[in-house]
N, C-alpha and C positions, 0 to 999 in steps of 0.2 A: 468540429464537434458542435451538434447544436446543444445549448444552455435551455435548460426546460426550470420555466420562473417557480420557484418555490410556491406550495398554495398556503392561503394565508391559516395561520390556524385560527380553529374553531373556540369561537369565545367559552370562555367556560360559566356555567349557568350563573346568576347573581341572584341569593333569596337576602328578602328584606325581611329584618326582625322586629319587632315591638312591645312592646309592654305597658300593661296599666293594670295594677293587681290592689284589688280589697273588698274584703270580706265585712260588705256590709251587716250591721245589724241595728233595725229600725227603730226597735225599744234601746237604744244607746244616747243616753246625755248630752255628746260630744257629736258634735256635728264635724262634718269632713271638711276640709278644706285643701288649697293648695299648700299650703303654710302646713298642714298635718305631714304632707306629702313629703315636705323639703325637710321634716324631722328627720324622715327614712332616709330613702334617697330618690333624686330624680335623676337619670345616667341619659347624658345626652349626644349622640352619635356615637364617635369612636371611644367614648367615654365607659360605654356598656361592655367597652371587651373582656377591661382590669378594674372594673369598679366594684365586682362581687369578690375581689380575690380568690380565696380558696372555697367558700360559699359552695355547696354542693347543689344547690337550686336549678332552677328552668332553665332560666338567660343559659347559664354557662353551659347545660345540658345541651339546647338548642346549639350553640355555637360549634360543639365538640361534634357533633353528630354530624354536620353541616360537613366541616372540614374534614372528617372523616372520608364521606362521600365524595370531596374534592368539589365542593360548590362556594363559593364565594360570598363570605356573609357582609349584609347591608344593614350595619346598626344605624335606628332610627333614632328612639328615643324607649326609655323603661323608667318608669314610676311605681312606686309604692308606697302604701300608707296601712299601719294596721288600720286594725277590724274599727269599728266606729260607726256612729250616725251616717244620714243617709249626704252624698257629696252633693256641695250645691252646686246646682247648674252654672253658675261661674266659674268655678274649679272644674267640672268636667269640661265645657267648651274650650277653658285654655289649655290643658293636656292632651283632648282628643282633635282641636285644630293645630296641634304642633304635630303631631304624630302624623295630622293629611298632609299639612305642608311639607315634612321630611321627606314622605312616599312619592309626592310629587315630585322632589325634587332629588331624588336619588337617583334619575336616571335608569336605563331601561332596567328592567327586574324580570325575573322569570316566576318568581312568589313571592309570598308573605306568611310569615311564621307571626300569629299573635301569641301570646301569654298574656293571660286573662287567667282570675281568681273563677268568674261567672255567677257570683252571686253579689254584684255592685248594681246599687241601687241611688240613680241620682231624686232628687228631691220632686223633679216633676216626670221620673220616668222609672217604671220599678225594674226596667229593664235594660241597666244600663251598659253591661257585657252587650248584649243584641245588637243595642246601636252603635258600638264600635263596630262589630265586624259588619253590619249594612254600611255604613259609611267609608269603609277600607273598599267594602266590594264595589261601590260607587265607583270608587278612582279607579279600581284595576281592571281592564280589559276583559270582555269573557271569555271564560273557559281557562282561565290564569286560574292557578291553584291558590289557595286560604289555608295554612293550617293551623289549628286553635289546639292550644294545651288548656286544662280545666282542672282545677281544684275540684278533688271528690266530692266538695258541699258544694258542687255550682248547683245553682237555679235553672234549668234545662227550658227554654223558651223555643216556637217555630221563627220567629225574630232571627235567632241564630242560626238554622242549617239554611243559609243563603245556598246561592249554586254555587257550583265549584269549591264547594265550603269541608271541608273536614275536620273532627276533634277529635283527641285523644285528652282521656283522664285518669288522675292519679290511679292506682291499682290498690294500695294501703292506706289504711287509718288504721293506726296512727301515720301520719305521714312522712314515710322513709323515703321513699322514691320520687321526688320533685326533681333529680339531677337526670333518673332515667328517664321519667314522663317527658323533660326535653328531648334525651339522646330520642324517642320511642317518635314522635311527633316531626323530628328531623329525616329522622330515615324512613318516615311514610314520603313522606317530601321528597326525598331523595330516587325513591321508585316512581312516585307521580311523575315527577319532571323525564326518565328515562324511560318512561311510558312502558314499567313495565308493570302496573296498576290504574286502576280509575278507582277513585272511593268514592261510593256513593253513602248517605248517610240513613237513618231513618230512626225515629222519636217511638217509644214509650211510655205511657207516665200512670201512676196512680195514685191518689188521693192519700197518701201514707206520711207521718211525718216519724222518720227513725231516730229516736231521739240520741243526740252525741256518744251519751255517756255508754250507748252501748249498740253504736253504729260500728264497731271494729271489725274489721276484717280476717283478723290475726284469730278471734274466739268468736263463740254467740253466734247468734241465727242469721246475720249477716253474713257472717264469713260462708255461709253455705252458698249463699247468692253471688259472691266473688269466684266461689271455685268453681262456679256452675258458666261463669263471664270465662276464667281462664279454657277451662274446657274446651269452650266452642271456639274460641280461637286455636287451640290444638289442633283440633279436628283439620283444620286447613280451610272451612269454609267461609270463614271468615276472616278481614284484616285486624280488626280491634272493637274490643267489647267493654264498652265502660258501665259504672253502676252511680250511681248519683241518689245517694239517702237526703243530701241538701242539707244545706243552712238550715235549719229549724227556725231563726231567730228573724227570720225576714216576715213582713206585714205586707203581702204581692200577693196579687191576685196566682192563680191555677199553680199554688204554691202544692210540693208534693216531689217522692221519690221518681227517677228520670231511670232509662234504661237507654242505651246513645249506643246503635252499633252501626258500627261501618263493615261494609263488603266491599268484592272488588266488580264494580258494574251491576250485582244481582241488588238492587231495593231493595224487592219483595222479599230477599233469602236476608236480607238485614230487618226487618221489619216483623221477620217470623224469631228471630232470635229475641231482638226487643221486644215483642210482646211475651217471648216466657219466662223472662227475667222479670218485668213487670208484674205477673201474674204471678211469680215466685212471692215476691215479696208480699203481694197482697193477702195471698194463703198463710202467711207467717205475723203477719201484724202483730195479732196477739202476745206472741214470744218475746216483741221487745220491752219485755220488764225493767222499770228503773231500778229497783235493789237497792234504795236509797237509803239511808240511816238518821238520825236526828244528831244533830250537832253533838248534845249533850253526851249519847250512847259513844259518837266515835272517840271523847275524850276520855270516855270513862277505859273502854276499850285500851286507848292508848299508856294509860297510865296502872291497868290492872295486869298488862304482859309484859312479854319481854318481847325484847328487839324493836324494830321502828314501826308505828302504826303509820302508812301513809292514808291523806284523805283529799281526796278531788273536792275543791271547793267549786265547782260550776257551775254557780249562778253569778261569778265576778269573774271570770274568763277572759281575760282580755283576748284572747286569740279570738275570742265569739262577739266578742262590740261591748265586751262590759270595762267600766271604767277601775276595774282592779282599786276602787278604794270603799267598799262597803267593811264596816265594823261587823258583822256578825258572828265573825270566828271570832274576830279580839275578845266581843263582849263575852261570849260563852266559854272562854276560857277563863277570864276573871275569874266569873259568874262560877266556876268549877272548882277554883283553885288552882288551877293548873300552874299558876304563877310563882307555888309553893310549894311543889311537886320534887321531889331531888334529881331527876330529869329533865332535860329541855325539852321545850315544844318551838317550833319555826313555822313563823308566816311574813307573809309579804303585805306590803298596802302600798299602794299610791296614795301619795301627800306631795304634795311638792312644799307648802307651807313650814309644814316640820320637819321635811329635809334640809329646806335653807335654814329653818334655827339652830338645828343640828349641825352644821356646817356654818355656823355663827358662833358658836357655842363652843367648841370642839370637845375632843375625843376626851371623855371623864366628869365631864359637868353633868349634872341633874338639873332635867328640863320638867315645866310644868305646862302639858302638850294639849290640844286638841286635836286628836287623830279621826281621821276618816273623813267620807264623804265630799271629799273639796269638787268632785265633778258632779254626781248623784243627790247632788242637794235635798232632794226632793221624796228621796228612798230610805230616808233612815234618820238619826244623830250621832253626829260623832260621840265618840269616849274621849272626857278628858279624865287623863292619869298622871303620876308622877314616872319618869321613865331618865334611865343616864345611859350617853352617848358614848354607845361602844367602840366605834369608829366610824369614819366619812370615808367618802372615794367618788372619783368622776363617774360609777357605774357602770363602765365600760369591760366586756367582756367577748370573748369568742366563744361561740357556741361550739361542742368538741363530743355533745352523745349523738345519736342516729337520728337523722332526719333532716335536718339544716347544717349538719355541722361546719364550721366557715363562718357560718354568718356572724358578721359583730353585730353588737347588740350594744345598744348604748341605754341604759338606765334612767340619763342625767341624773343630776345630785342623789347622792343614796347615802342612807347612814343604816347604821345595826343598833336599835334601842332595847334599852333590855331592862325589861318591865320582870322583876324578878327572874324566875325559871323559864322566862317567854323571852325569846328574839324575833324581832322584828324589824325586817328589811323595808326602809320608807323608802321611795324613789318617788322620782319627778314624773317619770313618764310610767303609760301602761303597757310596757312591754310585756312580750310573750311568755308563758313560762314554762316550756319544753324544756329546758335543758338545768341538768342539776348545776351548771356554773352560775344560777339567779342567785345559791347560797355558796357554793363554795368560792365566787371569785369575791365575797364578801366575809372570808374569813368562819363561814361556818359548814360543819361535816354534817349531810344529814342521815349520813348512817349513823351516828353516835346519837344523836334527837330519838328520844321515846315518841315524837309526834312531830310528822312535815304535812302542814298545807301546802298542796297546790293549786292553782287559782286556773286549772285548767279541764276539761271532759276528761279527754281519752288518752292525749299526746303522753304525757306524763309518764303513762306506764312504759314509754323504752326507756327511759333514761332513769327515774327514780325507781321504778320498778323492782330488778334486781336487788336493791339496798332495801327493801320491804320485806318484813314478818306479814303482812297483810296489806290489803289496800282495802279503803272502804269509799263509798261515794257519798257524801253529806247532802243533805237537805238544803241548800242554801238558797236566800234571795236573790233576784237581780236579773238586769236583760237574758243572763246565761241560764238560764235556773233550767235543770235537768229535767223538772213535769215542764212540759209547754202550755198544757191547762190553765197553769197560773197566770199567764200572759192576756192580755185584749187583744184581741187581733181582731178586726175590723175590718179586712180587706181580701183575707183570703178565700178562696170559692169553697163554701161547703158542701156535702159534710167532706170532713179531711180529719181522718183517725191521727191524734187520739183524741182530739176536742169533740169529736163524735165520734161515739162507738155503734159500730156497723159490724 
């Protein structure tokens, strides 16, 4: 009998993953740093598998998708830092040369999956997503596949559609889908490598700034332009149709709404799609009305009904690069009375000062405080008030409504002060504030509250939403501030609606 040698099996594909996510904003106090980064986390190789835990985000999307397909995932390294000042060129060169050295030294790879926010801006480059993925396409081979996931505010540059380049971006704002824009982004990858796709890319853009508070997908003149994105991908003749309103809050040159569609091989037939997406929006400019309200009206409002008035405070947004500790709610609440109202009102600030006296102090003492502005110096005066210490805590929570849920969230030091009929959450850091566990893992309901600030645009409404008699959007100062008029911007190409009206 002759013996016929086994043939060796066929390696199975190896994609490499990556990560460097923030959403810059250039009017922000707080400059980036690495030391920002390592507040977050930085997940380094095999560290990125179990370091998001149950985190419904990218990374994990990416990886599940991956292994789905039966491809072999190559964690490199993954970074994050909230929104903030623009990063300094020393902090991006040691993140984005660890991430070449990883790639280099992973050994052979068939791709590369990045995760990019797309609108990071380092200090001497407004284009700081672009020069990631030109310097990834450097090391890898031509014709090796790139795939980039994108935050629905990225900043859309020709820097980034390198060759062999592909993107997929979130499909909601508020943003629910960051765990499928992985799975979505893996399994284009998935078909590239089995060669039963080629994506080719092609750019849109127009001079349009959509402003946050009423960029949403889910309602408003937006959302026409997303079902108009899902459509053409129905049709079949296309692989994926992203919409990019963008960061508003960025100071970058050919700043402006992107249209990013990918075919399979046909440019031209992605380039006819992104121009009518573009040209949608253009047509509709006008419709994005702020609908904003004056501070004073949304307290009046919340204390002359019944049930919870909610109010988007968006000009201190931490998720937009603002430093979550401007006094403007606190003082126009005083200023109201609201302090002496038989119903609570809820808001949050970053202090990290009067969190440590708070947690010096402890729970029952009356403190004589200066609240506010410890980052924004320069934006206001704090309030000093008499206020007693409800209770402290490490700040530490898991985020559990739609859109992140998973993610821990850490506070640092946080107390609950309560300035009469007013509670207020101080914490150390400017974390996010998507999820109703900012008050309830701090001991308050804010369905019972006649009035919740949230320090956020849009996100807010999955999660608070439901628990609201109304929502209202306030007037507020600060890098986040819902008119973008209010802002200097110096650098952007005009004209760019709504700073000029065309």
């Amino acid at each position: 009998m002759i013996s016929h040698p086994e043939k060796p099996k066929a390696r199975r594909p190896r994609v490499a993953v990556a990560s460097l996510m923030q959403e810059t904003n250039t009017f922000s106090p707080i400059p980036t740093t690495v030391a920002v980064f390592e507040e977050y986390y930085i997940h380094r190789g095999d560290a990125m598998r179990d370091g998001y835990g149950a985190a419904r985000v990218e990374v994990p999307g990416v990886f599940a998708g991956l292994t789905a397909a039966e491809i072999d995932v190559v964690p490199l390294i993954a970074s994050y830092a909230a929104a903030a000042g623009p990063i300094t060129r020393p902090a991006f060169e040691e993140l984005v040369s660890e991430m070449e050295a990883r790639l280099r030294d992973a050994g052979p790879v068939d791709g590369l999956i990045l995760v990019l926010h797309g609108a990071l801006v380092v200090e001497d480059q407004p284009d700081g997503d672009g020069e990631v993925v030109a310097r990834m396409r450097a090391i890898l081979p031509d014709g090796m596949p790139i795939g980039v996931s994108l935050d629905l505010h990225a900043h859309i540059t020709p820097l980034m559609l390198q060759p062999d380049t592909f993107h997929v971006g979130y499909q909601e704002y508020p943003h629910v889908d960051m765990y499928e824009s992985g799975e979505r982004v893996a399994g284009l990858m998935a078909r590239t490598l089995a060669g039963q796709c080629r994506p080719v890319m092609a750019l849109a853009k127009c001079n349009v700034l959509v402003p946050a508070v009423c960029g949403r997908t889910t309602d408003g003149p937006l959302a026409h332009v997303a079902r108009a994105a899902r459509k053409m991908e129905g049709e079949g003749s296309i692989l994926h149709a992203s919409i990019f309103p963008v960061q508003p809050w960025i100071d970058v040159p050919d700043l402006g709404f992107a249209a990013l569609v990918c075919a399979d091989g046909d440019r031209a037939a992605a380039q006819a799609f992104a121009d009518a997406l573009a040209a949608r929006v253009m047509e509709i400019r006008h419709k994005f009305t702020l609908d904003s309200v004056p501070l004073d009206h949304a307290i009046e409002v919340a204390h002359t009904n019944d049930g919870m008035t909610l109010v988007s405070d968006s000009g201190d947004a931490p998720t937009g690069g603002a430093a979550a500790d401007n006094v403007a709610v606190l003082r126009a609440l005083l200023d109201a009375g609201a302090d002496k109202q038989p119903r609570l009102s809820l808001l949050t600030l970053c202090d990290p000062v009067a969190a440590q006296i708070a947690h010096g102090v402890g729970v029952g003492a009356v403190i004589e405080v200066s609240l506010g502005h410890a980052f924004s110096i320069n934006d206001g005066a704090p309030v000093s008030t008499s206020a007693r210490v409800l209770s402290v805590s490490d700040g530490r929570y898991v985020m559990h409504d739609p859109g992140a849920q998973g993610l821990p969230m850490d506070m640092g030091r946080t107390a609950v002060l309560g300035i009469g009929q007013l509670r207020v959450v101080v914490r150390t850091r400017p974390s996010m504030e998507w999820d109703t566990g900012i008050y309830l893992s701090q001991g308050l309901d804010p369905s019972t509250a006649a009035l919740v600030f949230v320090k956020s645009p849009s996100h807010f409404r999955v999660s608070f939403g439901p628990l609201a008699a109304r929502i209202l959007v306030a007037d507020t100062p600060g890098p986040t501030c819902a008119d973008v008029r209010k802002l200097q911007y110096t650098r952007v190409t005009r004209p760019l609606f709504p700073l000029d009206d065309f």
